[in-house]
N, C-alpha and C positions, 0 to 999 in steps of 0.2 A: 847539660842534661836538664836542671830546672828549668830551662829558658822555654826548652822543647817541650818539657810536663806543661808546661804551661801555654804553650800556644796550640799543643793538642786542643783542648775543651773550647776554646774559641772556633776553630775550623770546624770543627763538630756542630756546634751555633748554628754557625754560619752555614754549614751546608743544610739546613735540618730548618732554618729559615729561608734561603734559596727554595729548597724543595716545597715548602707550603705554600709561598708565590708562587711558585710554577703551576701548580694543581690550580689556585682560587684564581690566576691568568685562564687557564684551559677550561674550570668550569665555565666562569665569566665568555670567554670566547662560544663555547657550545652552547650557553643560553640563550647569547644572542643571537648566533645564528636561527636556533630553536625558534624563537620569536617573532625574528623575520620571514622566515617562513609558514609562520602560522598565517591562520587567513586574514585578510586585514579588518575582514566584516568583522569575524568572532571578537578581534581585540576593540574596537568600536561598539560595537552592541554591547559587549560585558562593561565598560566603564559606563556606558548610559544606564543600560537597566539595572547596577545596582549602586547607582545612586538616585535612580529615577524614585518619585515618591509614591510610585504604585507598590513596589519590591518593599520599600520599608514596613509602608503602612501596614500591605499582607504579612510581611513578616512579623509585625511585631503582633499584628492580632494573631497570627498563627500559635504564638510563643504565648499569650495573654488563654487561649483556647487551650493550650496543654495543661497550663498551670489551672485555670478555672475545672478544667476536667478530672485532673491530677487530686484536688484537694475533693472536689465532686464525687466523686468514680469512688474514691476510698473512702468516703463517709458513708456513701449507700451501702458498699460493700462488707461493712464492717459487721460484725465480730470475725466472720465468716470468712473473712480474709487473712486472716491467721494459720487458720487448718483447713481449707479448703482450696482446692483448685478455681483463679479466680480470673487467670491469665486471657481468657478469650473475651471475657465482661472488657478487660480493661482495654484489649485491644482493635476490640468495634468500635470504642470513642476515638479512640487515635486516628483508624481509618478515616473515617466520616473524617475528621477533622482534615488530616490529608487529603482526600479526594478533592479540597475545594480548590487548593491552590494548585494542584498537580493535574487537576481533571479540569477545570474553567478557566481561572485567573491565566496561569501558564500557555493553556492556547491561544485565549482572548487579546493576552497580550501581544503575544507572536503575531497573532491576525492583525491588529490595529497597527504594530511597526511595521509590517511588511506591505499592508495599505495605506499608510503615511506615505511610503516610499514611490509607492502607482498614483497616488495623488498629487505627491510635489512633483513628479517628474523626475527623481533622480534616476532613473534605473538608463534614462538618455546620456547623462552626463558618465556612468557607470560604462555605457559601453564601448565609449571611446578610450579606458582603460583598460591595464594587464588582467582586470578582474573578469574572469567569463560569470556566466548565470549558475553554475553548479556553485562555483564557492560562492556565490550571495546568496544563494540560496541557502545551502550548506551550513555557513557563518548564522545566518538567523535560527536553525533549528538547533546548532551548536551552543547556542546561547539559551535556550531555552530548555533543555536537558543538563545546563550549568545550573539552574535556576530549582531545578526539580530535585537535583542531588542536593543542594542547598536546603529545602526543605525536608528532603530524606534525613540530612545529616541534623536536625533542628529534633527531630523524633526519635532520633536513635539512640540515646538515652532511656526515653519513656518504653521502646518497645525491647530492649533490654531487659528494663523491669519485668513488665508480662512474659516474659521465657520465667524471670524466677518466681514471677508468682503459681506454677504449673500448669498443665493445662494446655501447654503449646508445645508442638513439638518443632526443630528448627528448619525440617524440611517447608510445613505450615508456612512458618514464617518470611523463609527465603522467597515460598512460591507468591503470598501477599503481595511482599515489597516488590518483587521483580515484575511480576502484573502491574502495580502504580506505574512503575516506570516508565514499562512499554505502552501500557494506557496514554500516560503523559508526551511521550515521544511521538507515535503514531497521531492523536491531534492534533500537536505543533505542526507535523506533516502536513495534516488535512488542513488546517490556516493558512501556512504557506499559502499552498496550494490555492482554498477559495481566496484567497486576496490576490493574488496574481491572475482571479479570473476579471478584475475590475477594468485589469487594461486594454482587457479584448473586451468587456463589453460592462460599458461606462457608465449606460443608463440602468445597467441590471445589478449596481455595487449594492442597493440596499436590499435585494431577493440574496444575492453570496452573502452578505451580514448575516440575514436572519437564518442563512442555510446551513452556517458556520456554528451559529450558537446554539440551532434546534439539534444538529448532528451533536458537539460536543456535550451537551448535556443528556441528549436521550443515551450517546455508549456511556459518559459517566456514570449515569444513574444505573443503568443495565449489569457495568460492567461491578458498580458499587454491592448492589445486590447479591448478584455470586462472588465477591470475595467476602461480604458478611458469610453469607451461608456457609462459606469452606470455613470462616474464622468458627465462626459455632460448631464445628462438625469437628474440627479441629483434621481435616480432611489430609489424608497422606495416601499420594500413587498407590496401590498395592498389588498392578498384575501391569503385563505391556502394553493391553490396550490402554489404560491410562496414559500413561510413560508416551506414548504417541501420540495420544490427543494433546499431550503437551507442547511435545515436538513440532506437531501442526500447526499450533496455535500461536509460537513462538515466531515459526515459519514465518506464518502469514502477518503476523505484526510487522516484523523486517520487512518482508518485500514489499508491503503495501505502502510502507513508511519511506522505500525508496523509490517504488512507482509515482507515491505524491511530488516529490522531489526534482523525480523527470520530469512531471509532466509542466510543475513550478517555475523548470528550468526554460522549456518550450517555452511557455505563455511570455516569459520576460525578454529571450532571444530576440534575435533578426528575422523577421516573417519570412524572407525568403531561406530559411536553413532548411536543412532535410532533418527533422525533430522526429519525425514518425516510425524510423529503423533503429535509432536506439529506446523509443518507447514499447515497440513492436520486439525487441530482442526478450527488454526488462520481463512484461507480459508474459512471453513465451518461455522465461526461466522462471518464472513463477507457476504455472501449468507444470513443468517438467517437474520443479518442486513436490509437487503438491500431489502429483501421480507418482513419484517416486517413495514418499513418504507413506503414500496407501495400500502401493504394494509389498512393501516391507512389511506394514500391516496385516495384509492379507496372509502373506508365506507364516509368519510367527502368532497371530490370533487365530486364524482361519473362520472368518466372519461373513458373510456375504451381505450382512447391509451395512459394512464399508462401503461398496462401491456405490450403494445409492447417495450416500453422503458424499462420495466424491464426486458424482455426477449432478449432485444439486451444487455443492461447490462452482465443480467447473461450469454450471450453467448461467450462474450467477457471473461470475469471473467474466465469461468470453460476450455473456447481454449486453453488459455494462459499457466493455471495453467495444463490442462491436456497434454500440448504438454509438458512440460518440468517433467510431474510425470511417462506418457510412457517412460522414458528416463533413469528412472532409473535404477542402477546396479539390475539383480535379485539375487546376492547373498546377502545373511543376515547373516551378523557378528553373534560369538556368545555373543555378549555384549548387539547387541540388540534382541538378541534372546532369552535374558533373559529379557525381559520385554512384552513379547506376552500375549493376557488375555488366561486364563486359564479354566474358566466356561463354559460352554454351550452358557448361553444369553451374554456373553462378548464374546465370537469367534466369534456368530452371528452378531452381531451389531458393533463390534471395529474393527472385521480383516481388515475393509477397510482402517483402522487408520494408518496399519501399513506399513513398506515401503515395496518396489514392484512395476515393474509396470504395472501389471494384477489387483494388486487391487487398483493402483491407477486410473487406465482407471474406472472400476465399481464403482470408488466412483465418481470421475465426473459427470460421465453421470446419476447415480442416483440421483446424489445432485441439478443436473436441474431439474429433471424431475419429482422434489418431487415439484418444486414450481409452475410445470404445472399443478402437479395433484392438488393443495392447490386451485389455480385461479379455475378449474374448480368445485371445492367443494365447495367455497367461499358461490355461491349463497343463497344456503343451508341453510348456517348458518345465513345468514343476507339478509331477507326475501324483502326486498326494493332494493335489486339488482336483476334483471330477467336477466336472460341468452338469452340474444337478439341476432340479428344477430351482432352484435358488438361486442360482447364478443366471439360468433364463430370465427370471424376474428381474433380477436386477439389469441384464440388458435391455430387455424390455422400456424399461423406466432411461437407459441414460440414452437408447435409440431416439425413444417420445421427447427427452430434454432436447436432442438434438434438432430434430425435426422441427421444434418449436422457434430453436435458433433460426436454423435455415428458412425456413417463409416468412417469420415478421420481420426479421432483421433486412431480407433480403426483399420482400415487397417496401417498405419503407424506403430501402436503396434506388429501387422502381419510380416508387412517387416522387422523389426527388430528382432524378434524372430525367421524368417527363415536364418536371416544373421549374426544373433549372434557371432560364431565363427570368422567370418572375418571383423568384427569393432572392429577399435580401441577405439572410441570414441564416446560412444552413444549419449550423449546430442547432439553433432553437425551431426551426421549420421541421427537420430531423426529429426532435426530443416531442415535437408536438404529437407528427403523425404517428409513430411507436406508441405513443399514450395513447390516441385514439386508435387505433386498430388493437391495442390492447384491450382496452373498453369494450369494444364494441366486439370484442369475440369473449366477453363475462354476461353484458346485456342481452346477445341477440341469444346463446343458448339457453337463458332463463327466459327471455321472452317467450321464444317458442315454446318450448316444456310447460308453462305455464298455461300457453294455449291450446296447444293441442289433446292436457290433461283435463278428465270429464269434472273430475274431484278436483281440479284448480290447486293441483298438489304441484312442486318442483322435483322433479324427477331427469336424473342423468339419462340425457337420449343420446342419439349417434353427431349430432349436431353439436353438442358439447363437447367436443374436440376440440374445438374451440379455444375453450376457457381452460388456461393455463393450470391454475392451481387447481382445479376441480376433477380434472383427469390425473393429473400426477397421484391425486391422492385416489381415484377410483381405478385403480390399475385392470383389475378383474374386470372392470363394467367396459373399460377399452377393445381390453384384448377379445370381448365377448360380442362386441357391436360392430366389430371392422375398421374398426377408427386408427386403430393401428398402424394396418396396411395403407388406406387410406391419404392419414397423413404426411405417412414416410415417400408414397409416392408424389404428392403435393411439394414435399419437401425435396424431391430430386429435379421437379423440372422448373422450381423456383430457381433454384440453385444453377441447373443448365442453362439457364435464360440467363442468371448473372455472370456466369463464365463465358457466356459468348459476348454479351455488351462489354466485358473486360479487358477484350483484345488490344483497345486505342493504349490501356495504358501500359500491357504488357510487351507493344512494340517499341515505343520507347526504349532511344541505345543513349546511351552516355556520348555529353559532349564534350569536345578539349578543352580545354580553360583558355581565357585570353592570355595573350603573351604578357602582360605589363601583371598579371596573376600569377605567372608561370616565371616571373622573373624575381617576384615578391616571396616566392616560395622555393629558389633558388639557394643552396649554402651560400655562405658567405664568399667571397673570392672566386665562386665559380660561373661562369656563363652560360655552363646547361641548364635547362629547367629541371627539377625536382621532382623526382618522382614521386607522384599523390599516393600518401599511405593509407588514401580508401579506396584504391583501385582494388580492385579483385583479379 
């Protein structure tokens, strides 16, 4: 019986050390897996950039900036700092102090790595690897929201403090730090992005430089401004319309954060890929976003100049996206011309999906003008909204947005297609004629106005339909001169003109892949070819 008392407590040992091998094996085992499957860019970029000597030096002025402040901040602040609310004094130097490294440094850097990369050439040796363009891409914006937490957590200490000095409430505070973020992240996006445009166009790397740092620093500065002012206001949501414009704003950082991303991914790809239907999808879930979020708005505030804001939104949104979709090459690879739908109700509905850019003018202008037709349906459906003369107004305004779309977007489509042969360079032949027939519809109705008045006064004439922002904000002076009618008709038979020159690319049918394609996409052990999981 001793022998047993005794050999009890050793088995006991012994399994209770068995058992905590077992565990530190199967953690050991899932980290690594864990790891190997992280992206390979992310684990590469993070051992670089935080041993690189840019990350130190920032960081330690960062930390030299808290402490220089820290000792500052409370000596101006003094007596008064005791029994007074002092929290907001101390948390505008903190900001500022962040914004440098989260709003400049953090893009800049991102810019410069990912233009090192279109510079040396690596992005050719890259794609003869398992690595596609989303995770390089991916991996460097990964890295640089490593970077920004980094700095987050460097402050989070100091702004700690300012909660106990009062004067802050932690809603304030959350909505601060979470703005830096998305501040910080959305740039990185937009670097990506402008450095990936060096490899399409090589002689224009030092216009993307400077395009990259005036954008970064003009939203930094912008965006520095309104979170001082909320920090001093010490500002807290307090009805739904707030509560949505937050929602919006959140929105639209993500998706734009992930349109750069695409479009990132595009520029570094295979020229000949079909890039234009999953940029064309992104786009269009972001439109669906952004009119979803409005009407929500609208059923629970009941507001009517929501929709004007949605309608300058989306007019902004679909300019942008459709000055640079006109722009594209019309010939179509046969790579991505094996991925065209194929049915009936998929030619109908997707051909707009696909690259071109006939069908990319028609997906534009339809994709406004679906969320004009929604606003004016609205009522209908939710019987406590009347279509007042408010809600006229505001159609009015997203009609004239549209209408604005449809002739510049779609005459510039025009000029290009007559001068085809003799550009070089559509994107920027494209970008030119947009800017001047922009121009030249702000010059030519001030010119006239200016002549044809006796008193040499500028005065809104019918002519001024023209000029974009000068109408939008003269709504009354529109609807009262005819310019309205006018233009919307300009804008249907621009627009009928580009639907019919559109046909070459909407007859276009999908091709079958080559056999030696079709045998590479084959499972394994089998002899059939594979069915393409983008057929429709």
């Amino acid at each position: 019986m001793k022998l047993l008392d005794d050999a009890i407590p050793s088995q006991s040992t012994s399994t209770v050390t068995e058992a905590i091998s077992s565990v530190e094996s199967r953690w050991t085992q899932f980290t690594s897996r864990f790891v190997d499957r992280m992206n390979p860019i992310l684990v590469k970029e993070t051992r670089q950039a935080l041993k690189s000597h840019q990350f130190i030096v920032t960081l330690q002025l960062v930390l030299l900036a808290i402490l220089v402040w820290t000792l500052l901040g409370t000596s101006l602040l003094s007596p008064q700092i005791f029994y007074a609310p002092t929290g907001p004094q101390m948390l505008i130097g903190y900001m500022m102090i962040l914004l440098v490294p989260t709003g400049i440094i953090v893009p800049m850097a991102t810019y410069r790595s990912m233009s090192n990369e279109v510079e040396h050439g690596t992005f050719e040796v890259l794609s003869i690897s398992t690595l596609s363009a989303n995770q390089i891409v991916t991996g460097k914006v990964a890295v640089a929201a490593l970077q920004t937490l980094l700095y987050l957590s460097a402050l989070a200490p100091c702004i700690s403090v300012t909660y106990l000095l009062r004067g802050l409430s932690i809603s304030t505070l959350l909505i601060v730090l979470g703005s830096s973020f998305l501040l910080s992240l959305v740039l990185s996006c937009f670097s990506v992005f402008a450095a990936t445009l060096g490899k399409r166009f090589s002689r224009l790397i030092v216009i993307t430089m400077l395009m990259q740092l005036l954008f970064t620093s003009t939203v930094t500065l912008i965006m520095g401004i309104m979170l001082l002012q909320m920090i001093s206001m010490n500002w807290i949501p307090d009805d739904m319309g707030q509560w949505f414009g937050i929602v919006a704003a959140v929105v639209a950082a993500l998706s734009y954060s992930w349109l750069f991303l695409r479009l990132a991914a595009a520029n570094i790809s295979f020229e000949s890929d079909n890039h234009s239907t999953a940029i064309r999808w992104s786009v269009w879930g972001q439109h669906a976003l952004f009119v979803s979020i409005f009407v929500m708005m609208q059923v629970f505030v009941v507001d009517y100049e929501v929709w004007m804001v949605l309608f300058t939104i989306l007019g902004v949104h679909w300019s942008v996206f459709g000055a640079f979709s006109i722009c594209e090459s019309g010939m179509l690879s046969p790579r991505a011309q094996r991925q065209l739908p194929t049915t009936i109700a998929s030619r109908l509905f997707l051909t707009w999906f696909s690259p071109g850019p006939g069908t990319g003018y028609i997906f534009c202008v339809v994709s406004y003008f679906s969320a004009l037709i929604g606003v004016i349906l609205l009522p209908l459906f939710i019987h406590r909204l009347s279509s007042g003369s408010n809600q006229s107004e505001a159609i009015d305004y997203g009609l004239l947005v549209g209408s604005y779309i449809a002739v510049y977007l779609g005459i510039t489509r025009l000029i290009l297609l007559a001068f085809q042969p003799w550009l070089r360079n559509r994107v920027v032949s494209g970008l030119a004629i947009l800017a001047t027939l922009l121009m030249m519809g702000i010059i030519i109705p001030m010119m006239y106005s200016y002549l044809t008045e006796t008193n040499n006064q500028i005065k809104y004439t019918p002519v001024a339909i023209l000029n974009v922002t000068w109408s939008l904000t003269k709504m009354y002076e529109v609807r009262a001169s005819g310019g309205m009618l006018f233009f919307s008709l300009a804008a249907a038979i621009v627009f009928q003109i580009n639907l019919l020159l559109v046909s070459k690319d909407v007859m276009l049918v999908r091709i079958a892949a080559p056999e030696r394609v079709q045998k590479e996409l084959a499972p394994s052990g089998s002899n059939e070819p594979a069915v393409d999981p983008l057929a429709v």
